[in-house]
C-alpha positions as CSV (number, residue, x, y, z in Angstrom):
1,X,138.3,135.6,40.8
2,X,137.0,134.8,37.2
3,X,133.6,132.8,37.3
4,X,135.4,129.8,36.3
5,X,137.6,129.1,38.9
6,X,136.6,128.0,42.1
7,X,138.6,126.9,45.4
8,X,137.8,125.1,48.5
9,X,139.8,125.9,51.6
10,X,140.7,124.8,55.1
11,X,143.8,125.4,56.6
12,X,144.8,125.5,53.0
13,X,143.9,124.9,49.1
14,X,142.5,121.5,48.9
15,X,141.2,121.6,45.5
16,X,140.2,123.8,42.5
17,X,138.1,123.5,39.7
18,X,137.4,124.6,36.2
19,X,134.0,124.5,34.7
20,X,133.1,124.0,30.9
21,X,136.3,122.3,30.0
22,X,136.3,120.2,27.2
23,X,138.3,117.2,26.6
24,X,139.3,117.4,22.7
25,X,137.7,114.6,21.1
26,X,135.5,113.9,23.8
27,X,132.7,116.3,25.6
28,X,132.6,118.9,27.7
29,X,133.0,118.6,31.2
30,X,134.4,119.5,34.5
31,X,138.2,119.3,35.6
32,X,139.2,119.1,39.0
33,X,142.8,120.0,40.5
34,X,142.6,117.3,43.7
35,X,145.5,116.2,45.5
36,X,147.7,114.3,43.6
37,X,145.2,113.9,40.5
38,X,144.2,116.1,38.1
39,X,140.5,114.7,37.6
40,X,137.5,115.8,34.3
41,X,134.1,114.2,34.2
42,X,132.3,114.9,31.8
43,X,128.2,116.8,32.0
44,X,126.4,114.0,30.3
45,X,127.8,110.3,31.7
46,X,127.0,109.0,28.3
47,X,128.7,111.5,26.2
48,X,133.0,110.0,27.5
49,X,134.1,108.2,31.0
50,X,135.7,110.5,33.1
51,X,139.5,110.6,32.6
52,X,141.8,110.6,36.3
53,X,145.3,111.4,36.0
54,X,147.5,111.0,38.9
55,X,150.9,113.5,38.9
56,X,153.5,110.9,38.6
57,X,152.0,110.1,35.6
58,X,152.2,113.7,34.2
59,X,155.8,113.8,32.6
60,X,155.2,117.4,31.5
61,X,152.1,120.2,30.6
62,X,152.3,122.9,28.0
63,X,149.6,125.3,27.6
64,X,148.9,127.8,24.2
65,X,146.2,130.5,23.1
66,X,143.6,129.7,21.3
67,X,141.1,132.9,20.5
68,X,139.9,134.2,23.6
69,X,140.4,130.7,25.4
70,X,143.7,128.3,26.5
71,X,144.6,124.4,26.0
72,X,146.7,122.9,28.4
73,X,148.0,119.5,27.0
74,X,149.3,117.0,29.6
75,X,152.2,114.6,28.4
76,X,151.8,111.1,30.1
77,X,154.4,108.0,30.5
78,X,152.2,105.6,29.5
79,X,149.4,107.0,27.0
80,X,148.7,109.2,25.1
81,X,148.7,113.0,25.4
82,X,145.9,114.7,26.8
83,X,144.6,118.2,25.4
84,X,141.8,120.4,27.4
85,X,140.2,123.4,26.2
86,X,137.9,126.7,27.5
87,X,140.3,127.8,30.2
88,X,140.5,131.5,30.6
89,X,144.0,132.9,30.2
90,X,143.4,134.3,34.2
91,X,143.5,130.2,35.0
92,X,146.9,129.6,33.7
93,X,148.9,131.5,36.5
94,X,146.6,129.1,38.8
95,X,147.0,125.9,37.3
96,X,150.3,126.6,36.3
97,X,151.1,127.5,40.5
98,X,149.4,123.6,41.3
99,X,151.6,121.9,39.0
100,X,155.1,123.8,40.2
101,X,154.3,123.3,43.6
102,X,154.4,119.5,42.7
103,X,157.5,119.9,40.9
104,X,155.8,119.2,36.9
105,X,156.9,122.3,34.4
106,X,154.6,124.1,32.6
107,X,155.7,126.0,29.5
108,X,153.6,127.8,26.8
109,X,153.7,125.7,23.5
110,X,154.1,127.6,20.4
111,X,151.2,127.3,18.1
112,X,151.8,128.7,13.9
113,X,148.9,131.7,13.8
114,X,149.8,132.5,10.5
115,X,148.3,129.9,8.0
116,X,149.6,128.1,5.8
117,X,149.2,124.0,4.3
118,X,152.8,122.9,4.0
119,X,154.9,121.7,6.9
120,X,156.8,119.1,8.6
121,X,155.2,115.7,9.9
122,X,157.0,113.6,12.7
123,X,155.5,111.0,15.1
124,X,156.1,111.3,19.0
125,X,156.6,108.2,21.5
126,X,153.0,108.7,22.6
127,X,151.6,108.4,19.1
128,X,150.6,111.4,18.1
129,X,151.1,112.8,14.5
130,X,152.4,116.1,15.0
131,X,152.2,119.1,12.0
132,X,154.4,121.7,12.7
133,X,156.1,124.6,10.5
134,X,159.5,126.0,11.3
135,X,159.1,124.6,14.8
136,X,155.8,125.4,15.7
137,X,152.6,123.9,16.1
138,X,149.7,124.0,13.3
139,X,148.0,120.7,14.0
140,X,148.0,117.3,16.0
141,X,146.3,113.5,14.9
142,X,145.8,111.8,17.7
143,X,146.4,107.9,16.3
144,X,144.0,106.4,18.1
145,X,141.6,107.8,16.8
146,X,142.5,107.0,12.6
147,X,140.5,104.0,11.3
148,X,141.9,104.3,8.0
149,X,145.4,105.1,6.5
150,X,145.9,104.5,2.7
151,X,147.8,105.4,-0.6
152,X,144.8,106.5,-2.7
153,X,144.9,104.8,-5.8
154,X,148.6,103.8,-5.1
155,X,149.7,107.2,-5.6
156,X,153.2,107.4,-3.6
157,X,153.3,111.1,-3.2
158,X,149.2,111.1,-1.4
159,X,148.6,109.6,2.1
160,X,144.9,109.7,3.0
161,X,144.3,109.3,6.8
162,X,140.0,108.7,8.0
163,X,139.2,109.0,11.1
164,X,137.1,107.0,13.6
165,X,132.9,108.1,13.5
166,X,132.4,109.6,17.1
167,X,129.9,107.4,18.6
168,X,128.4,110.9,20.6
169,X,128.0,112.9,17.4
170,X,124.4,114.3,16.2
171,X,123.6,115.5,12.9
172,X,124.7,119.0,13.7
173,X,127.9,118.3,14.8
174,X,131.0,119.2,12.0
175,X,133.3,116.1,12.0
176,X,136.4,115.7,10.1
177,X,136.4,112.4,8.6
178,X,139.2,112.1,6.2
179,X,142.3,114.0,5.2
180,X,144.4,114.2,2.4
181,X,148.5,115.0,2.7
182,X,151.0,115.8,-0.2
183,X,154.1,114.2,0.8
184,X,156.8,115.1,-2.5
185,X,159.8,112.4,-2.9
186,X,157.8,109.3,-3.7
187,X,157.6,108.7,0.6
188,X,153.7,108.1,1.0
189,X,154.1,104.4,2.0
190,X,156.7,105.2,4.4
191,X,154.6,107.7,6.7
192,X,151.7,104.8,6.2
193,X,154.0,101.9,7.6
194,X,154.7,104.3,10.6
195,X,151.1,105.0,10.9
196,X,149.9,101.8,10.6
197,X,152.5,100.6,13.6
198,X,151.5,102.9,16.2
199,X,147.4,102.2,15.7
200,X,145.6,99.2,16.3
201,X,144.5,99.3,12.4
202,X,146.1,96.2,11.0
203,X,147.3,94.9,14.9
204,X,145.6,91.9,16.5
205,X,145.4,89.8,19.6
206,X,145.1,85.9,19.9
207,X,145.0,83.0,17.3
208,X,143.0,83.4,14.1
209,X,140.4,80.4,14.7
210,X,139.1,80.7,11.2
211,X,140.0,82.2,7.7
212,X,138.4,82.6,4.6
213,X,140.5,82.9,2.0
214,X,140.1,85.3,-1.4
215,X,138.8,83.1,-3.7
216,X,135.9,82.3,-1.3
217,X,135.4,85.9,0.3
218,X,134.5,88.4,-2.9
219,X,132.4,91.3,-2.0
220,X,129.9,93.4,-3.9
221,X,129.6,96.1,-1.2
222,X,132.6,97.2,-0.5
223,X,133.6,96.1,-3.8
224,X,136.5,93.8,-3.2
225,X,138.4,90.3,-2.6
226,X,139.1,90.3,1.3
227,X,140.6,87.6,3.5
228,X,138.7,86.9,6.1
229,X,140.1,86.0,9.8
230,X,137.7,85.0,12.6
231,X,139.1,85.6,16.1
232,X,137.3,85.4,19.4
233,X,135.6,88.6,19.6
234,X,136.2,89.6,16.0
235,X,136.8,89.7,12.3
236,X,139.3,91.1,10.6
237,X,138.8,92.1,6.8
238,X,142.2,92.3,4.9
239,X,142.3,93.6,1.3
240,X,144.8,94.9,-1.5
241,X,144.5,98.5,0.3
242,X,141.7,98.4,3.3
243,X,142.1,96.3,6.7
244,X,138.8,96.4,8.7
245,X,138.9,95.1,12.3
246,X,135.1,94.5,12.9
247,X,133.4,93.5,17.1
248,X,131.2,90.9,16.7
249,X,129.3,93.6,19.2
250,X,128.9,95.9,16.2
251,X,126.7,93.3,14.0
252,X,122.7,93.5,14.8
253,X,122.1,90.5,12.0
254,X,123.0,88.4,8.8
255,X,121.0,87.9,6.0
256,X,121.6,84.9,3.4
257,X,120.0,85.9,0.6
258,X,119.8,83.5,-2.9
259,X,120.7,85.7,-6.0
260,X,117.2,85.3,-8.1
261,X,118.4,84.7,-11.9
262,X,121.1,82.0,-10.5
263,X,120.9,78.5,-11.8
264,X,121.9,75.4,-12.4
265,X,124.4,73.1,-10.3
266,X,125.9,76.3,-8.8
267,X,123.9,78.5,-7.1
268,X,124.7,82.5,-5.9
269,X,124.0,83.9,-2.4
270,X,124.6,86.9,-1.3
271,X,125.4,86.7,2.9
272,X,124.7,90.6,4.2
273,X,126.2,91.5,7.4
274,X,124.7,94.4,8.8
275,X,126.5,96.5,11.0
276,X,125.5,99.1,13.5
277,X,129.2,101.1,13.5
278,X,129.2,101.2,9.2
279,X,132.9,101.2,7.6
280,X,134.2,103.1,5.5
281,X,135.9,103.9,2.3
282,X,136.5,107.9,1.6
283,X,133.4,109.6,1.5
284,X,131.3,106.2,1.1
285,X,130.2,104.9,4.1
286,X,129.0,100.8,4.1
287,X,126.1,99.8,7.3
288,X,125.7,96.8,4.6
289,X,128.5,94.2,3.7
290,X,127.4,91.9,1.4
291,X,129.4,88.8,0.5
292,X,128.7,86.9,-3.0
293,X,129.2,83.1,-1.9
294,X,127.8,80.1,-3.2
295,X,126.7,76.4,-2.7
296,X,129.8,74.3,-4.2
297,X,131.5,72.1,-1.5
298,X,134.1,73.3,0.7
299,X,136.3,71.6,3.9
300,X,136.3,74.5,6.5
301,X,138.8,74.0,9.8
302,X,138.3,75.3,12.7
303,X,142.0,75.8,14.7
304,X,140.2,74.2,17.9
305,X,139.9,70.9,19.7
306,X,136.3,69.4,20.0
307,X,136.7,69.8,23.3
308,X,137.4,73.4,23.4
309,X,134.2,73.6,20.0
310,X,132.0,72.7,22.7
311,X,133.3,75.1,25.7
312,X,132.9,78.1,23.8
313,X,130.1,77.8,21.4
314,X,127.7,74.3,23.3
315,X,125.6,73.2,21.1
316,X,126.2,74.9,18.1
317,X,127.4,71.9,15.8
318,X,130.8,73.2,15.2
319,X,133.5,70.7,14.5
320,X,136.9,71.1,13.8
321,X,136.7,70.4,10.3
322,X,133.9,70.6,8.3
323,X,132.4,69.5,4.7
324,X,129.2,71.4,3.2
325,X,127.8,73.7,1.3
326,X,130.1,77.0,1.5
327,X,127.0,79.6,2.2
328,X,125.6,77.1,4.7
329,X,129.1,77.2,6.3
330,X,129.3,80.9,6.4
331,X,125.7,81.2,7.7
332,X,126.5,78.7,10.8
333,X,130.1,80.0,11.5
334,X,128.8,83.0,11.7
335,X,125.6,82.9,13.9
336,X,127.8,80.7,16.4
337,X,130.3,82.9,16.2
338,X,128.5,86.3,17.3
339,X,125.1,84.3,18.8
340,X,123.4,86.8,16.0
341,X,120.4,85.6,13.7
342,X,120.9,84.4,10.7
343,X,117.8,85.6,8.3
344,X,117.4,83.0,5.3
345,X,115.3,83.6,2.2
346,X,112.4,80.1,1.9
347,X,111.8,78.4,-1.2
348,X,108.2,78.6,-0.4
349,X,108.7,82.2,-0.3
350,X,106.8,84.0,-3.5
């Protein structure tokens, strides 16, 4: 048998596995025929969380060449499509036996060997981006993993897609962070809308509790005018051509931060929120956002009841509507908000 493939028997097969299998996307890893599951893990616990599929989830698997090595992609009812990689062609006949004898179809997927950068872009029910030409296969965009998807400079024939910033990466590793596709006919913003609805890009869940409108939310870094919407767990940044959905998780601190030749009745801060996952724009990537605010007076609400104020955030001074200072606003909002410090420059500071 090839080094790769093992099998443990009793009476008969009860499982077989593959070594050195990577998920795409993920790690590297081991996958495991069991049962009724088709089970990976990968080496390192901290480089993905293993992935268990049962068979009645499996609607169908297709399997193509790739060099000297195989994918096998497993369709699923409810999620997305799963891809592996490093199987040796000798371990199709076997994993393709498994999967017939529990009645799932296995067929060879035809993959476009010959080059090329023009073809045909359609979206499957699983969300998945799928680049073919004349019928076959040159590329796939998983959209769960696209963290951007824009009309560069409003250009209706461009549609730049960036991708998420793999959280297991290391310097060495080549990562593709951005693309750029020629659609002709003006129909750019349609393949964005269709993007944009099957990813979680401009998608939220529960009631916005706070928002900053434009006028008060102006940003030097990225440069910009972004409304601001403050959710439970989250922010959400929402400009003329970026959305940013931001974890409170993902900010380490805040920084207000008096602009130095400001003066007079209205004073300048600038509030810096430092983030640990930077965004980005193209090829510019921002761990810093910095916010140009001042001191004039502003009402703020706060779309809760006292009662339900001092459940989530005790002790914090929040109110349901409040009259201050609009940096002194931000800064407090904010710390209660994400339970981050708030670093503040001091008068007495020279």
């Amino acid at each position: 048998f090839p080094a790769q493939w093992r099998g443990t028997w009793g009476t008969r097969m009860a499982a077989t596995t593959f070594d050195s299998i990577g998920l795409v996307g993920y790690a590297v890893g081991t996958l495991r025929l069991d049962g009724a599951q088709i089970r990976w893990a990968p080496r390192n616990a901290e480089d993905s969380a293993p992935r268990d599929v049962d068979l009645d989830q499996v609607l169908r698997v297709t399997w193509s060449p790739v060099g000297r090595r195989c994918h096998v992609k497993l369709f699923l009812k409810e999620a997305a499509p799963l891809r592996f990689e490093g199987f040796r062609k000798a371990d199709i006949e076997s994993i393709k036996s498994f999967l017939t004898a529990q009645g799932i179809a296995m067929d060879q997927e035809e993959v476009e060997t010959g080059g090329g950068n023009y073809g045909a872009l359609n979206f499957d029910d699983a969300g998945v981006l799928n680049f073919t030409k004349e019928g076959k296969q040159m590329f796939e965009i998983n959209l769960s993993n696209v963290s951007q998807c824009v009309t560069p400079g409003n250009k209706q024939d461009e549609l730049e897609v960036q991708f998420i910033d793999a959280d297991s990466s290391t310097k060495d590793d080549q990562l593709l962070y951005s693309m750029r596709l020629w659609i002709p006919g003006q129909q750019a913003s349609e393949y964005q809308s269709s993007v944009l609805q099957k990813t979680n890009i401009s998608s939220h869940t529960g009631d916005v509790l706070i928002e900053f409108d434009r006028d008060q939310a102006t940003f030097v870094a990225p440069k910009n005018r972004y409304n601001i919407e403050l959710y439970d767990s989250f922010l959400r940044m929402h400009g003329n051509m970026y959305d940013y959905k931001i974890r409170y998780s993902d900010i380490s601190r805040f920084y207000m931060l008096q602009k130095p030749t400001s003066s007079g009745p209205v004073e300048i801060y600038s509030f810096v929120i430092c983030l640990d996952k930077p965004i980005r724009q193209g090829q510019q990537k921002y761990p810093y956002l910095v916010w140009q605010t001042n001191n004039e007076e502003e009402e703020i609400t706060i779309n809760l009841s006292e009662e339900a104020i001092e459940e989530r955030f005790p002790g914090s001074g929040l109110a349901p509507s409040m009259t201050g200072p609009l940096h002194r606003l931000i800064g407090k909002i904010f710390k209660s908000f994400t339970r981050k410090t708030v670093f503040a420059g001091s008068r007495r500071f020279r």
